[in-house]
N, C-alpha and C positions, 0 to 999 in steps of 0.2 A: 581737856576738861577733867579726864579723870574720875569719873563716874562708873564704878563697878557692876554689872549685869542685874548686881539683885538692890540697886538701888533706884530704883523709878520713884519711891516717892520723894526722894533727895534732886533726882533729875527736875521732876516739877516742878517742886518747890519752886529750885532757882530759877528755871523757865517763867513760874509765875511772877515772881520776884523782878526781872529784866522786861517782862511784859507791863508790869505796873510803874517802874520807872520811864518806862519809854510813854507812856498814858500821861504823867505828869508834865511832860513836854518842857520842863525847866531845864535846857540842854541848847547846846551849840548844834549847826546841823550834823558838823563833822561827829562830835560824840553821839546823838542819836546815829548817826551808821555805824558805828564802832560798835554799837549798845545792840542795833539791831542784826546786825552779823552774828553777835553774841549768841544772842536770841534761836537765829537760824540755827546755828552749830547746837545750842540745847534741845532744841527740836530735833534734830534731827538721832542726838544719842537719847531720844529721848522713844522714839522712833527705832530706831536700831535694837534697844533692849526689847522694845512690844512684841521685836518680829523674832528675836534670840525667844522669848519665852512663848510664844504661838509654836515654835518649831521643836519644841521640849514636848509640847498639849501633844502636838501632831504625832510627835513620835512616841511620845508615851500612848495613846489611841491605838494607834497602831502596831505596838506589841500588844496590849489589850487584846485585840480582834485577831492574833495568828493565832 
Protein backbone atom coordinates (compact mmCIF):
# COMPACT_ATOMS: atom_id res chain seq x y z
CA UNK A 1 0.00 0.00 0.00
CA UNK A 2 2.63 2.13 0.76
CA UNK A 3 1.30 4.30 3.28
CA UNK A 4 3.91 6.07 5.48
CA UNK A 5 3.44 6.15 9.54
CA UNK A 6 2.56 9.91 9.46
CA UNK A 7 -0.15 9.55 6.98
CA UNK A 8 -3.44 8.27 8.73
CA UNK A 9 -5.46 10.83 7.14
CA UNK A 10 -4.27 9.52 3.50
CA UNK A 11 -4.84 5.90 5.08
CA UNK A 12 -8.46 6.80 5.60
CA UNK A 13 -9.19 8.54 3.18
CA UNK A 14 -8.55 5.61 0.83
CA UNK A 15 -10.13 3.18 3.42
CA UNK A 16 -13.19 5.41 3.05
CA UNK A 17 -13.06 5.83 -0.43
CA UNK A 18 -13.09 1.52 -1.03
CA UNK A 19 -15.67 1.47 1.83
CA UNK A 20 -18.08 3.79 -0.33
CA UNK A 21 -17.44 1.87 -3.41
CA UNK A 22 -18.10 -1.44 -2.04
CA UNK A 23 -21.77 0.33 -0.61
CA UNK A 24 -22.57 1.08 -4.27
CA UNK A 25 -22.73 -2.53 -4.97
CA UNK A 26 -22.20 -1.87 -8.91
CA UNK A 27 -19.51 -4.80 -8.99
CA UNK A 28 -19.25 -8.53 -9.92
CA UNK A 29 -19.02 -10.73 -6.69
CA UNK A 30 -15.36 -11.57 -7.74
CA UNK A 31 -14.38 -7.75 -7.71
CA UNK A 32 -16.35 -6.80 -4.53
CA UNK A 33 -13.81 -9.50 -2.75
CA UNK A 34 -10.90 -8.08 -4.51
CA UNK A 35 -12.32 -4.43 -3.27
CA UNK A 36 -13.10 -5.93 0.03
CA UNK A 37 -9.57 -7.61 0.75
CA UNK A 38 -8.48 -4.22 -0.30
CA UNK A 39 -10.41 -2.67 2.26
CA UNK A 40 -9.10 -5.24 5.07
CA UNK A 41 -5.42 -4.57 4.07
CA UNK A 42 -6.30 -0.57 4.60
CA UNK A 43 -7.64 -1.20 7.73
CA UNK A 44 -5.46 -2.87 8.89
CA UNK A 45 -2.19 -0.19 7.95
CA UNK A 46 -4.56 1.82 9.07
CA UNK A 47 -4.57 0.11 12.39
CA UNK A 48 -0.92 -0.44 12.50
CA UNK A 49 -0.07 3.40 12.23
CA UNK A 50 -2.82 4.04 15.48
CA UNK A 51 -0.72 1.64 17.51
CA UNK A 52 3.13 3.00 15.80
CA UNK A 53 1.67 6.35 17.30
CA UNK A 54 -0.14 5.19 20.92
CA UNK A 55 3.61 3.74 21.41
CA UNK A 56 5.39 7.28 20.67
CA UNK A 57 2.30 8.89 23.44
CA UNK A 58 3.50 5.89 25.71
CA UNK A 59 6.85 6.42 25.49
CA UNK A 60 7.08 9.85 25.40
CA UNK A 61 4.62 9.66 29.07
CA UNK A 62 7.02 7.77 30.27
CA UNK A 63 10.17 9.66 29.89
CA UNK A 64 7.90 12.60 31.21
CA UNK A 65 7.23 10.67 34.62
CA UNK A 66 11.36 9.48 35.21
Amino acid sequence: MGIKSDDIEKALAELQKTVETLRKGDMTAQEAFKLYEKGLSQCKACEDILNEKQQQIETFLNQEDA
